[in-house]
C-alpha positions as CSV (number, residue, x, y, z in Angstrom):
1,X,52.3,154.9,115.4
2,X,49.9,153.7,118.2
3,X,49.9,155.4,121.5
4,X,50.2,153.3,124.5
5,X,49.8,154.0,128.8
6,X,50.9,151.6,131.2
7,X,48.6,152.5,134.0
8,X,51.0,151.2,137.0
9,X,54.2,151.4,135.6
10,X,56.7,151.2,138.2
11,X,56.2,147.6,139.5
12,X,58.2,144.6,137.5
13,X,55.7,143.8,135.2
14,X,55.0,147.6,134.3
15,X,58.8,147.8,133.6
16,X,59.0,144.7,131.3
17,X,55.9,146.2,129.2
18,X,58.3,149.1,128.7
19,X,61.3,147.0,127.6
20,X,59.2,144.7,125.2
21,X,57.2,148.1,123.5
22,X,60.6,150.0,123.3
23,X,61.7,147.2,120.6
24,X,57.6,147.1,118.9
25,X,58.3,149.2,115.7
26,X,54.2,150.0,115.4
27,X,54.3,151.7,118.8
28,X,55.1,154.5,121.2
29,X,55.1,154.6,125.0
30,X,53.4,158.0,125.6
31,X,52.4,157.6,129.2
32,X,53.5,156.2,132.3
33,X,51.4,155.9,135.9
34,X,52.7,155.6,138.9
35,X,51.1,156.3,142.6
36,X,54.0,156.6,144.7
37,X,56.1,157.5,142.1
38,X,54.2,160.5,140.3
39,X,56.5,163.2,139.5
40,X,59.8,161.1,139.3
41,X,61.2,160.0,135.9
42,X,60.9,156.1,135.2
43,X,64.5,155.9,134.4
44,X,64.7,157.3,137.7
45,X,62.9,154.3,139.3
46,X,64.4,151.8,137.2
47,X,68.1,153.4,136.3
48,X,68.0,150.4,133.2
49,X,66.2,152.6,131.2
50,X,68.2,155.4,131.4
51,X,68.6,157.5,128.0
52,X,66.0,154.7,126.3
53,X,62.2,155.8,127.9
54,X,62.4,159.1,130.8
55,X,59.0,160.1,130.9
56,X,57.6,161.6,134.1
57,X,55.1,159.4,136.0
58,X,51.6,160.8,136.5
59,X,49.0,159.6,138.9
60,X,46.4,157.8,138.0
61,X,43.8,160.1,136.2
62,X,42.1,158.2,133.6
63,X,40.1,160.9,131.4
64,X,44.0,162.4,131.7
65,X,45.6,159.4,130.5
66,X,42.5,158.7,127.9
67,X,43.4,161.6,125.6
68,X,47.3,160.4,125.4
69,X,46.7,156.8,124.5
70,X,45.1,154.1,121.6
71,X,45.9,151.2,124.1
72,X,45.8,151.2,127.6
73,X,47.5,148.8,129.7
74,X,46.6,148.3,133.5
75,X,49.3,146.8,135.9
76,X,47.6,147.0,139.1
77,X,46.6,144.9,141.5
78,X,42.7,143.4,141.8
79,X,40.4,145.9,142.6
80,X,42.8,148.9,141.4
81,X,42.1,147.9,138.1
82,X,38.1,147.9,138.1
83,X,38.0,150.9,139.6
84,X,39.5,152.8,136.1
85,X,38.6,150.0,133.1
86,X,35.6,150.7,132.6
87,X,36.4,154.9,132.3
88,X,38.6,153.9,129.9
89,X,36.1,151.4,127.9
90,X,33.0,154.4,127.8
91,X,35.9,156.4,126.4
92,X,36.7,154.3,123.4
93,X,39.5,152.9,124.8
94,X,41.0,149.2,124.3
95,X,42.4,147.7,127.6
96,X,44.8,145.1,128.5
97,X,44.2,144.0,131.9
98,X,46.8,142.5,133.3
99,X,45.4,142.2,137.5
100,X,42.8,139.4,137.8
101,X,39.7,141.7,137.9
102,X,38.5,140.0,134.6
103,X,39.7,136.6,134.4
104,X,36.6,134.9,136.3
105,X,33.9,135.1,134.4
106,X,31.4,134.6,137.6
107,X,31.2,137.3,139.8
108,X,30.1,135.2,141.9
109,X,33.3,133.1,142.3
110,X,35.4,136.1,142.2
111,X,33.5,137.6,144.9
112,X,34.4,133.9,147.1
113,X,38.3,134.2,146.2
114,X,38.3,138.2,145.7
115,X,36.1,140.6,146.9
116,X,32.7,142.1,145.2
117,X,33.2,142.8,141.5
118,X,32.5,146.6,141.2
119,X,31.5,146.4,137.5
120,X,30.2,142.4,136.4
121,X,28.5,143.4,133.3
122,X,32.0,143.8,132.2
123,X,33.1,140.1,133.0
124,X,31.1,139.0,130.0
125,X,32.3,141.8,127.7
126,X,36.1,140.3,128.9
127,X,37.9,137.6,126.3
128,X,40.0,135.7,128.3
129,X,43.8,136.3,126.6
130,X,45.6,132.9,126.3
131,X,46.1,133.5,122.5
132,X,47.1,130.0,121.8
133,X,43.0,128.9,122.6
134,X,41.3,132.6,122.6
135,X,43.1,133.7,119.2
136,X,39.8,134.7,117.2
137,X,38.1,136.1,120.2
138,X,41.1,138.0,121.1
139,X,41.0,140.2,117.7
140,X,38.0,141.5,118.0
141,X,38.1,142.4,122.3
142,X,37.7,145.8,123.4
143,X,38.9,144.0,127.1
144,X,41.4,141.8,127.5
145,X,42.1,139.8,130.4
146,X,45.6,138.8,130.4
147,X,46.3,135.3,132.1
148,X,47.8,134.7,135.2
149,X,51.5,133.7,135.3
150,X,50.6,130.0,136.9
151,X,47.5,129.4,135.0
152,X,49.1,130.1,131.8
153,X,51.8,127.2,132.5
154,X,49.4,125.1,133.5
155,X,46.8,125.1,131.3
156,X,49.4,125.5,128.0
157,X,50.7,122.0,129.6
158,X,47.1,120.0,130.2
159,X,45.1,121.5,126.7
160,X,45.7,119.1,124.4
161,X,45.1,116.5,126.6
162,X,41.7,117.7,128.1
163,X,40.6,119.0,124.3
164,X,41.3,115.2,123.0
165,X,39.8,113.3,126.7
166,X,42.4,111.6,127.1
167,X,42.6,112.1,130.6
168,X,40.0,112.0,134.1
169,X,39.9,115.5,134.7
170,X,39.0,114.5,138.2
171,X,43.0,113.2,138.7
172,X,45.0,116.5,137.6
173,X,47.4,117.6,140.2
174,X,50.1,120.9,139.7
175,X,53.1,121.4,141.7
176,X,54.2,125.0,140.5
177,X,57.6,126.5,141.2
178,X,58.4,130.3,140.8
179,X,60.6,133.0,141.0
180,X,60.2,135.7,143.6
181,X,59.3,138.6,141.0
182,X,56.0,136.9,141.1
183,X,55.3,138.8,144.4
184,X,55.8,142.0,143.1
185,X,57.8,144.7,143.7
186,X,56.3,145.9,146.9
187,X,58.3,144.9,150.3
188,X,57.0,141.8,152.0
189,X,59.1,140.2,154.7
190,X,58.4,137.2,152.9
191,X,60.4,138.0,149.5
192,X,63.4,139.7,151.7
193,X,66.4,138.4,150.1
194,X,67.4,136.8,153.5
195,X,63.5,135.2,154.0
196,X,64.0,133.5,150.4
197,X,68.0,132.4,150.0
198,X,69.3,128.8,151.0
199,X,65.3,128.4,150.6
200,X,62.8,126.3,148.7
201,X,59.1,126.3,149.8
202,X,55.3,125.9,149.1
203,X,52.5,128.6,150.2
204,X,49.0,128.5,149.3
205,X,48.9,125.2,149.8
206,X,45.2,123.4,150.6
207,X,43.7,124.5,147.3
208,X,43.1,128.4,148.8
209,X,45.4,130.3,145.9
210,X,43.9,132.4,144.3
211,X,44.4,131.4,140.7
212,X,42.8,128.2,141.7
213,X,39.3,129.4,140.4
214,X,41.3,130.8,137.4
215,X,43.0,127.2,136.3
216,X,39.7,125.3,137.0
217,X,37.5,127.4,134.8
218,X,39.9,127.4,131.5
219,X,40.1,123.9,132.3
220,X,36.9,123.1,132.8
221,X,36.0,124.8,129.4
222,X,38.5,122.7,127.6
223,X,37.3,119.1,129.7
224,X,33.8,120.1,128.5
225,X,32.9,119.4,132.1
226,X,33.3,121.2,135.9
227,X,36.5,120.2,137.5
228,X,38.7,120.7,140.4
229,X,42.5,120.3,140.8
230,X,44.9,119.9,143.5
231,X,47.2,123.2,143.2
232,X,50.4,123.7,144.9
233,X,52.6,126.5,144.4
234,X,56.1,127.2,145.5
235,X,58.5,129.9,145.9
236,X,61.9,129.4,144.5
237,X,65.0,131.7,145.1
238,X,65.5,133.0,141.6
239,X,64.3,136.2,140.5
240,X,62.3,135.0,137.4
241,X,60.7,132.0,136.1
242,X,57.8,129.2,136.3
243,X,58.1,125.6,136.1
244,X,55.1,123.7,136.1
245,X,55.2,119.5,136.9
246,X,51.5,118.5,136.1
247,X,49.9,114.9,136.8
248,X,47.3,113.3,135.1
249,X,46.0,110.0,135.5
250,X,45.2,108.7,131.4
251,X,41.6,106.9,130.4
252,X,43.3,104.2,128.7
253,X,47.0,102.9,128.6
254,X,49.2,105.3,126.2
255,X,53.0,106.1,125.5
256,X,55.2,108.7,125.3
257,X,55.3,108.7,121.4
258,X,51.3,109.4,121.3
259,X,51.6,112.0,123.4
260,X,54.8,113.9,122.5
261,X,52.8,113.8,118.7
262,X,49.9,114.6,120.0
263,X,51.6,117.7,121.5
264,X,53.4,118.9,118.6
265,X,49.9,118.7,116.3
266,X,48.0,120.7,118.7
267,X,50.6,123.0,119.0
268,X,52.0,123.2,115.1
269,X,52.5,127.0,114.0
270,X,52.5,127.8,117.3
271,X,54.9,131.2,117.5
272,X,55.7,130.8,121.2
273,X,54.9,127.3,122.4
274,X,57.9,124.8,122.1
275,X,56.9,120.5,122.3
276,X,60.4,119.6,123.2
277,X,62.0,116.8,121.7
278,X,61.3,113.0,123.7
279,X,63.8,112.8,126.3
280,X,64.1,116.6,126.9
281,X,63.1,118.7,129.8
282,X,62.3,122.5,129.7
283,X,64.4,124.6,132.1
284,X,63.1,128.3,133.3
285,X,66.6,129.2,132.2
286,X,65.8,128.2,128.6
287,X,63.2,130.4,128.5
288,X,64.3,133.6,131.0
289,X,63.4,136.8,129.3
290,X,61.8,135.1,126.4
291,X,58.0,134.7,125.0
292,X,58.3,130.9,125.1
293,X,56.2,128.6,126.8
294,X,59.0,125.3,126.9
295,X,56.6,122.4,126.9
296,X,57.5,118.4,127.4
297,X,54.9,115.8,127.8
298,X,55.7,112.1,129.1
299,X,54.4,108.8,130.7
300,X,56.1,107.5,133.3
301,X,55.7,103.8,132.9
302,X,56.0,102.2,136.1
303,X,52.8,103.9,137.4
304,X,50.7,104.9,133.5
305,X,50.4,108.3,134.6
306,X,51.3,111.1,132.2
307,X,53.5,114.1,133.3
308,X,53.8,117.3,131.4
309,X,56.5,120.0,132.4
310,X,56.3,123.2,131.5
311,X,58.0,126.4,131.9
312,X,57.3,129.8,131.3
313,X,59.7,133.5,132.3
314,X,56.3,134.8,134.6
315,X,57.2,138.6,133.7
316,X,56.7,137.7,130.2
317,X,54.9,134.7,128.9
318,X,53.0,134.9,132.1
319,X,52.4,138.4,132.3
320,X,54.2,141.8,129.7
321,X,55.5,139.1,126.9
322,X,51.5,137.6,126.7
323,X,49.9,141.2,127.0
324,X,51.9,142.4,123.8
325,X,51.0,139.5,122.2
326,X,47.4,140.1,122.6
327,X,48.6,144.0,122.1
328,X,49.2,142.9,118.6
329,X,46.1,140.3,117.9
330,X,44.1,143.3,119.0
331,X,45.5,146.3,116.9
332,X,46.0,143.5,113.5
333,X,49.7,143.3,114.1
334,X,51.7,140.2,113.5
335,X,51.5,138.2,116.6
336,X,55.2,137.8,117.0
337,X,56.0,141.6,116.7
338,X,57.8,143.1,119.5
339,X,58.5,139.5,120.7
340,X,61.0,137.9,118.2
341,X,64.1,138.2,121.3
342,X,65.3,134.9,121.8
343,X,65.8,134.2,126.0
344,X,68.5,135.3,128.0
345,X,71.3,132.4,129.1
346,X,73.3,131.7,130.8
């Protein structure tokens, strides 16, 4: 039985990492961090798990939390997280990032949308953990850098386009949508129930979010060229859920058929990406509390253009659901363990 830490375990994406391992039959949750929690049981913090997972939170001591684990999984926000991975890496540790510390692989850029990278050497040593295009590279990482929750909807959606050139890279446009569990757990006036009710907005808007950088270099690697998008996220009033609407302007006149084919062959055996059927649309409630990434491509034939929607639960396909996945390309499990639960509806 492998021993797994969540390092930050009592924000949402911490708890979901505990509801996904509780089912994993190859695993054991063994410790639990939590700085403003240390000393309080996690059932405590989240009365769901009650009777199911009780341990005590600790603070964050990572030679501590080295000798209790095989796997360590970080939940913390940027900077938090380089400040322990690499104590866990010199101790023969294998680490599941889930923060943005090791997504860019220029220190320079994430020093322009971030701050200073404390430790770039390990930006190299990172594999980059959309398994779907990183599968290989993934199974042999000592580091992985789990996607962010928009990038992973958006680049899932534009792939097989940009891997085949179909499309000017230079004509992409994303309108994102998601639920407020993407701010986290900590209190903002801005994701107070009253501030986000009766409510539908956009924020980050101008091409200054911060998984910008993250979008344009996966992209970029599958275009085989540098590219920049127009990014707009919005905040919806649901708890979870992503939907991406994607634009792309095609190189050469092409239908719905081609594409919707095209789709399914680049994403044939495929455990957690779904090509809908022609004339379908994914829904976040389709996919709430699952793995799946809910994908449908189309032309819209007054203008040529192509649209792709997408949509993704962000707590687990674009954060806890994608870090077990990787979990289990890491450790030699089957890829779908831990994940088989089918998504919550209505």
């Amino acid at each position: 039985m492998l021993k797994i830490a969540i390092v930050g375990a009592s924000g949402y994406t911490g708890l979901e990492l505990i509801r996904i391992l509780y089912c994993h039959p190859e695993v054991a949750v063994t410790c639990l961090t939590s700085e403003q929690s240390a000393g309080k049981r996690i059932s405590d913090v989240f009365p769901t798990l009650r009777g199911r997972c009780d341990i005590v939170l600790e603070n964050l001591e990572p030679v501590r939390i080295a000798e209790k684990a095989d796997i360590i999984f970080t939940a913390l926000p940027h900077k938090a997280a380089m400040e322990v991975v690499p104590t866990f890496l010199k101790l023969g540790k294998k680490v599941i990032d889930l923060s943005a510390d090791y997504r860019l692989s220029d220190p320079v850029v994430y020093g322009e949308w971030y701050e200073p990278h404390l430790n770039p050497a390990n930006l190299k040593k990172a594999v980059y953990g959309l398994p779907e295009l990183r599968r290989n590279k993934i199974k042999s990482a000592k580091l992985v850098a789990n996607p962010g929750c928009y990038p992973t909807s958006i680049i899932l959606g534009l792939a097989p386009l940009l891997k085949k050139g179909l499309i000017d890279p230079s004509s992409i446009i994303a309108d994102s949508a998601s639920g407020v569990t993407g701010a986290g757990r900590s209190a903002k006036v801005d994701s107070l129930y009253c501030e986000v009710n009766e409510g539908y907005k956009a924020y980050g808007v101008g091409g200054v979010h911060r998984h910008t950088p993250e979008i344009e270099q996966e992209l970029s690697l599958l275009a085989g060229e540098e590219l920049t998008i127009t990014f707009t996220p919005h905040l919806v009033p649901m708890d979870r859920g992503i939907l991406s609407t994607i634009y792309a302007t095609p190189k050469k006149p092409i239908s719905t058929e081609t594409i919707v084919q095209l789709y399914q062959d680049f994403y044939r055996g495929e455990p957690f990406v779904r090509v809908l059927p022609q004339g379908n649309l994914p829904s976040t409630a389709f996919v709430r509390g699952s793995n799946f990434c809910d994908i449908a491509p189309l032309v819209d034939a007054r203008t040529g253009r192509i649209i792709i929607v997408s949509a993704i639960d962000n707590l687990v396909k674009g954060a806890s659901g994608q870090a077990v996945q990787n979990m289990n390309l890491v450790c030699g499990f089957p890829e779908t363990m831990g994940l088989e639960g089918l998504a919550l509806f209505p």
